[in-house]
C-alpha positions as CSV (number, residue, x, y, z in Angstrom):
1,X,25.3,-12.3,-9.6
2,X,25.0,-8.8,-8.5
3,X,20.8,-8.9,-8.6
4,X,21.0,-11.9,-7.0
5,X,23.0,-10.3,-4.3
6,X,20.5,-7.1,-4.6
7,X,17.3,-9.2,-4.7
8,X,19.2,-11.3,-1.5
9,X,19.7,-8.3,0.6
10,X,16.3,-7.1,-0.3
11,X,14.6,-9.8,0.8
12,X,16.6,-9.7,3.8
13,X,16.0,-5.8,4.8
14,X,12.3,-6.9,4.3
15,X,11.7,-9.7,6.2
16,X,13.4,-7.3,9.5
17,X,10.5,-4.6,8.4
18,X,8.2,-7.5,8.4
19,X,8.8,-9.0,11.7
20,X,9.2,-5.2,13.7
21,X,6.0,-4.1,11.8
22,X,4.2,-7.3,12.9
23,X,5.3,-7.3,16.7
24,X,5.3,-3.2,17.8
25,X,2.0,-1.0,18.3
26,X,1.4,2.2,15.9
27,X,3.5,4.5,16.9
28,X,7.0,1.7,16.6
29,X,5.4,0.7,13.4
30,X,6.0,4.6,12.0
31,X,9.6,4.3,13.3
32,X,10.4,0.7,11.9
33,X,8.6,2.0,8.1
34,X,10.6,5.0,8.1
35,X,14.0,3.4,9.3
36,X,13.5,1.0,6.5
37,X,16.8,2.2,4.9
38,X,18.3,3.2,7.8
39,X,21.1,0.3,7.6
40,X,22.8,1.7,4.8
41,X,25.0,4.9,5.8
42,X,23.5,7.8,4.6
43,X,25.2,9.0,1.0
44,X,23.1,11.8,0.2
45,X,25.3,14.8,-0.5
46,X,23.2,18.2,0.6
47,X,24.4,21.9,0.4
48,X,23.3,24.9,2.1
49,X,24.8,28.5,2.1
50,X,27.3,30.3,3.4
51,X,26.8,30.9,7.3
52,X,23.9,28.8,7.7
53,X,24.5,25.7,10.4
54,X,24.9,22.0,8.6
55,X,21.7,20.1,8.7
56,X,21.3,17.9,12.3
57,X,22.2,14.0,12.1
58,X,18.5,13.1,12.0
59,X,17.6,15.6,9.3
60,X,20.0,14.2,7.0
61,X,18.8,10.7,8.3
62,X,15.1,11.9,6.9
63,X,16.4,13.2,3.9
64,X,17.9,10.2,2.5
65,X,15.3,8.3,3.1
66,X,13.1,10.3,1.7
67,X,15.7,10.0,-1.6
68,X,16.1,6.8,-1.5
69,X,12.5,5.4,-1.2
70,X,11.9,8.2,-4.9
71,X,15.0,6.2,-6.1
72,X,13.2,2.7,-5.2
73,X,10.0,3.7,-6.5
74,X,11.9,4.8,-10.0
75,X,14.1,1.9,-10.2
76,X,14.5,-1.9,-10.3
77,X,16.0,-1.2,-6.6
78,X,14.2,-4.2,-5.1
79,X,14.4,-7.0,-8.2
80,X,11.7,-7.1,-9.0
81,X,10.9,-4.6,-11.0
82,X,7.8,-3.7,-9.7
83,X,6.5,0.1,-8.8
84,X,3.3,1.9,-8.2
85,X,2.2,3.7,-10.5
86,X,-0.7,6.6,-10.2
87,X,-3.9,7.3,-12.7
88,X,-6.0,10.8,-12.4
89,X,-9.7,10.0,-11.6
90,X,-10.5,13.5,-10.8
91,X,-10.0,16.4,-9.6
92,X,-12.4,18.0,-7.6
93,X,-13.3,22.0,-8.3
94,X,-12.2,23.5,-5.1
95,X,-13.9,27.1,-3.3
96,X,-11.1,29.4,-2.6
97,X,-7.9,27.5,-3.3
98,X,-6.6,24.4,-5.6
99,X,-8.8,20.9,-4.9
100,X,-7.0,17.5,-4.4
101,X,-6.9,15.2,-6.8
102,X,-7.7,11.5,-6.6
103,X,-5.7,8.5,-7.9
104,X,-6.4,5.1,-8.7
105,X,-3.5,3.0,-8.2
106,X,-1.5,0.1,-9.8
107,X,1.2,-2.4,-9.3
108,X,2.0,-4.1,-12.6
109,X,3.0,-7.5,-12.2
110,X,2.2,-8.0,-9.0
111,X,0.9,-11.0,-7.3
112,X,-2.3,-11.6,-7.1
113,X,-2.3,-14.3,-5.1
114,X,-1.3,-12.5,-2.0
115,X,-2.8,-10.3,0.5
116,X,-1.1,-6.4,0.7
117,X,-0.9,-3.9,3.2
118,X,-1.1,-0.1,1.8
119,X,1.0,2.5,3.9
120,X,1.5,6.1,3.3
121,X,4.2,8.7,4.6
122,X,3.5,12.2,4.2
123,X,5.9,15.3,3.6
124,X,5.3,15.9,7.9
125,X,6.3,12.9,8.6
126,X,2.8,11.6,9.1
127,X,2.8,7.9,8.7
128,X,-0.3,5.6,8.5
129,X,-1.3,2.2,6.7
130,X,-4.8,1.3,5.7
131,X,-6.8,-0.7,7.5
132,X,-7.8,-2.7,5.1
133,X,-6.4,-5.9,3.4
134,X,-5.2,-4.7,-0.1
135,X,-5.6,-6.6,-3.7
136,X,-4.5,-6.7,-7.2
137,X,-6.2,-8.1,-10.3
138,X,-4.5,-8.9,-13.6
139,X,-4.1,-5.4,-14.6
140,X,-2.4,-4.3,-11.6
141,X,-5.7,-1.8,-10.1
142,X,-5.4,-2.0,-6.7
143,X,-9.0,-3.0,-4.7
144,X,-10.1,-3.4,-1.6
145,X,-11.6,-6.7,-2.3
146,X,-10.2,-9.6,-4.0
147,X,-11.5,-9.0,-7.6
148,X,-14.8,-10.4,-8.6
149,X,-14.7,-12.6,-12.0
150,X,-15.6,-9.5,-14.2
151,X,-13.1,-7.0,-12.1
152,X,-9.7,-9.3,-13.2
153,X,-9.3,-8.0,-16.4
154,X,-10.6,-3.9,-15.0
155,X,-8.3,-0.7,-15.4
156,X,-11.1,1.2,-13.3
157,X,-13.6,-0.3,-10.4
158,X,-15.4,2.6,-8.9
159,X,-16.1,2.0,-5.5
160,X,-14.2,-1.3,-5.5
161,X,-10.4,-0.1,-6.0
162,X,-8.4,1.6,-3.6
163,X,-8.0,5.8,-4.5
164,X,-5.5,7.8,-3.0
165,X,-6.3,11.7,-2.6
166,X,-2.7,13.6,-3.1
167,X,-1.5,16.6,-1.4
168,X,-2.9,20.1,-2.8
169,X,0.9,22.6,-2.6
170,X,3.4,22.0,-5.5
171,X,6.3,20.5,-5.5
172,X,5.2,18.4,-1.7
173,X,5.7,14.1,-2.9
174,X,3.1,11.8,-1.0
175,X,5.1,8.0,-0.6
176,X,3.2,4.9,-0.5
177,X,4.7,1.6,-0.1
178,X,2.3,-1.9,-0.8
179,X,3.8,-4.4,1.3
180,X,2.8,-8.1,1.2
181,X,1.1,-9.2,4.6
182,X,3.5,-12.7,4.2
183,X,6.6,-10.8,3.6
184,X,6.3,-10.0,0.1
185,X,8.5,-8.2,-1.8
186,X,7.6,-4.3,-0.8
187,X,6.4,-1.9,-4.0
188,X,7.3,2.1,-3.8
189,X,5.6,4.7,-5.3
190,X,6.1,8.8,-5.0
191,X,3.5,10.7,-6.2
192,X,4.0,14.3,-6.6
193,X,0.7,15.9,-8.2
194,X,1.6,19.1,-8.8
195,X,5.4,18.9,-9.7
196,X,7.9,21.8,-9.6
197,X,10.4,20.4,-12.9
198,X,11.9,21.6,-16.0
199,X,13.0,20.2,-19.5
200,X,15.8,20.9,-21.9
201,X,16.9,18.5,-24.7
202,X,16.0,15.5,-22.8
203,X,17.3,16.8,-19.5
204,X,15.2,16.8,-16.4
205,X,15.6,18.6,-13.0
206,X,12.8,18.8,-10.8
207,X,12.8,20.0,-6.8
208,X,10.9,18.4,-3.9
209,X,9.5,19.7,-1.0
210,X,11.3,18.0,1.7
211,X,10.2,19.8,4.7
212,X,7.2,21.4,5.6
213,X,7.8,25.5,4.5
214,X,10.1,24.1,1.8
215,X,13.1,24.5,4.4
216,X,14.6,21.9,3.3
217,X,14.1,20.2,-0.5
218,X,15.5,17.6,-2.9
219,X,16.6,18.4,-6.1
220,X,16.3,15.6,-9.1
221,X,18.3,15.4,-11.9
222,X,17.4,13.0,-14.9
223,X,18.6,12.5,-18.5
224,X,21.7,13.7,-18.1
225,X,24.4,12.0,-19.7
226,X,25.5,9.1,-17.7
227,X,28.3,9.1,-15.3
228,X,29.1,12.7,-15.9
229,X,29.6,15.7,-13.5
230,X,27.1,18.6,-13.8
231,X,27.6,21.8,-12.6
232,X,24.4,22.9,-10.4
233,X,24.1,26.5,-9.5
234,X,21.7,27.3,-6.7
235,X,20.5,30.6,-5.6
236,X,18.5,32.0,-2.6
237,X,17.7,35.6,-2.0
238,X,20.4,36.7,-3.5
239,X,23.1,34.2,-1.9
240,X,25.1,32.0,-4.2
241,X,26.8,28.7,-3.9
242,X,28.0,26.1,-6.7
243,X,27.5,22.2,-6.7
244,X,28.3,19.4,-8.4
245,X,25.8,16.6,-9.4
246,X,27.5,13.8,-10.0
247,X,25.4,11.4,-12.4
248,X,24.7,8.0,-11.8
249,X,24.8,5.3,-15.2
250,X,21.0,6.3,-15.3
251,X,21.8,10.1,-15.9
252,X,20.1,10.4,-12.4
253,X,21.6,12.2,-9.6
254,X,19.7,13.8,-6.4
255,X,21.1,16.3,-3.7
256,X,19.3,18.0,-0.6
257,X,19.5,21.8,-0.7
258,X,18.7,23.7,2.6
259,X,17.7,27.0,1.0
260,X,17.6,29.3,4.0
261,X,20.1,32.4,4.3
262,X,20.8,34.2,7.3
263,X,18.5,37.0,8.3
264,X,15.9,35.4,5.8
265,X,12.8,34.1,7.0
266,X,11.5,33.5,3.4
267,X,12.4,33.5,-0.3
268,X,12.7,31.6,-3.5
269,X,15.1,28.7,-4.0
270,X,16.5,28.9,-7.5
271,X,18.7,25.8,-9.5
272,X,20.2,25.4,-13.0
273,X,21.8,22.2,-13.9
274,X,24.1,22.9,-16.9
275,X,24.4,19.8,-19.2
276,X,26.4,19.9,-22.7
277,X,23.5,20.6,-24.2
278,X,21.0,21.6,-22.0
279,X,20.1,24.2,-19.1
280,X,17.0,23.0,-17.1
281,X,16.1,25.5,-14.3
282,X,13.4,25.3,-11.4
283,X,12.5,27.8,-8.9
284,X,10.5,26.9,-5.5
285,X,9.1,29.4,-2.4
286,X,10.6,28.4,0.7
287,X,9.9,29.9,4.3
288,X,6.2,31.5,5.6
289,X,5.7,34.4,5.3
290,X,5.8,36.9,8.6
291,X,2.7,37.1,10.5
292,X,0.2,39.8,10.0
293,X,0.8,42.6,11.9
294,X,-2.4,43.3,14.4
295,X,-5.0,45.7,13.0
296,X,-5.7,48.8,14.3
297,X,-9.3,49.2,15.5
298,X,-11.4,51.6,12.9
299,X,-9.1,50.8,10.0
């Protein structure tokens, strides 16, 4: 009763996406993809430190968004049980810094019967969907064809399947959602390529960029035992302040942490998660750094 009631409301939220994405121009079709949650209040809890001002309305907005599309593309949110998932094909040597990497992607299970749209939402807020109509064969690849007789059974199609190059910094998620053009039911994915994370005895936390600088980031707790209260410590240039996770049946629990401190322009973010048996900790820069003061001629 209670998936039917998920995979109801689902369907539901979708078919509104559907119609505003189908009858807006570019720039309402950003708004309508990103507000795609937006009818469920926002839960996420966040902490920042002492003297710093509470994040505004639509930050908080963004921010559980941005959590909740992770939690849909890690969980049966939708039904269906369908996700992207993301396979290396390279990775570039770069000159003078680290190269993006390219992915092949795939969508187990899905239809592929049906035509998809691919869209992609940046850490910026940059949002854009490919131009192209979208396919899947019977492995899940995703291709920008429908797949030829010898492509249904592929895990790889050169320059037939649909790559996606992911961001270069650590720790900063790319989000990708493949959406049927008839209304389909939609398929998340989160791809972080260079994550920021730590184990301990099965326990997972892991932090997310969540603004550009790291000025504002997510921090992801998984393996923890379920519906239990963890204490989270966090610590930023030297300021203090003690959280609570509070753990979902999945062991999974996510908070937004605003790491700035007053008079701080930069810093490091620090969190420990303490378990009953276990002490993951993750550390993450947040902040640029001050601009270079001007040189002085001759030196």
């Amino acid at each position: 009763m209670v998936r039917s009631i998920r995979q109801f409301a689902c369907i539901v939220l979708f078919a509104l996406f559907c119609f505003a994405l189908s009858s807006q121009g570019q720039s309402s079709r950003k708004s309508d993809v990103l507000n795609y949650f937006s009818n469920q209040s926002n839960s996420l809890h966040y902490s920042n430190f002492h003297g710093q001002p509470a994040p505004s309305k639509e930050l908080r907005a963004l921010l559980d968004r941005q959590a909740r599309w992770d939690d849909a593309a890690l969980n049966d949110s939708n039904g269906s049980g369908l996700r992207l998932h993301f396979e290396k094909i390279d990775e570039p040597v770069a000159h003078g810094g680290r190269a993006a990497v390219r992915y092949r992607v795939f969508a187990e299970g899905a239809p592929q019967d049906k035509v998809f749209a691919f869209h992609t939402w940046l850490m910026d807020n940059t949002f854009s969907t490919d131009p192209r109509d979208i396919y899947v064969n019977a492995q899940g690849l995703l291709m920008i064809h429908r797949p030829k007789p010898e492509q249904e059974s592929s895990l790889k199609a050169a320059d037939d399947e649909l790559d996606v190059a992911s961001a270069t910094e650590s720790a900063v998620p790319m989000r990708f959602l493949l959406a049927g053009r008839d209304e389909g039911t939609p398929i998340y994915g989160t791809l972080v390529s260079h994550p920021v994370e730590s184990y301990d005895q099965g326990c997972k936390l892991e932090v997310r960029a969540a603004q550009p600088g790291a000025t504002a980031v997510l921090i992801i707790a998984d393996g923890f035992p379920a519906k239990t209260k963890v204490p989270l410590v966090l610590e930023s240039t030297g300021a203090v302040v003690t959280e609570v996770l509070d753990l979902n049946s999945d062991g999974h629990a996510v908070i937004a942490v605003l790491p700035s401190v007053a008079g701080k322009t930069q810093g490091t973010l620090k969190a420990s998660a303490e378990g009953p048996n276990c002490l993951p900790s993750v550390s993450l820069p947040w902040g640029a750094p001050p601009p270079s003061a001007p040189k002085t001629p001759g030196h």
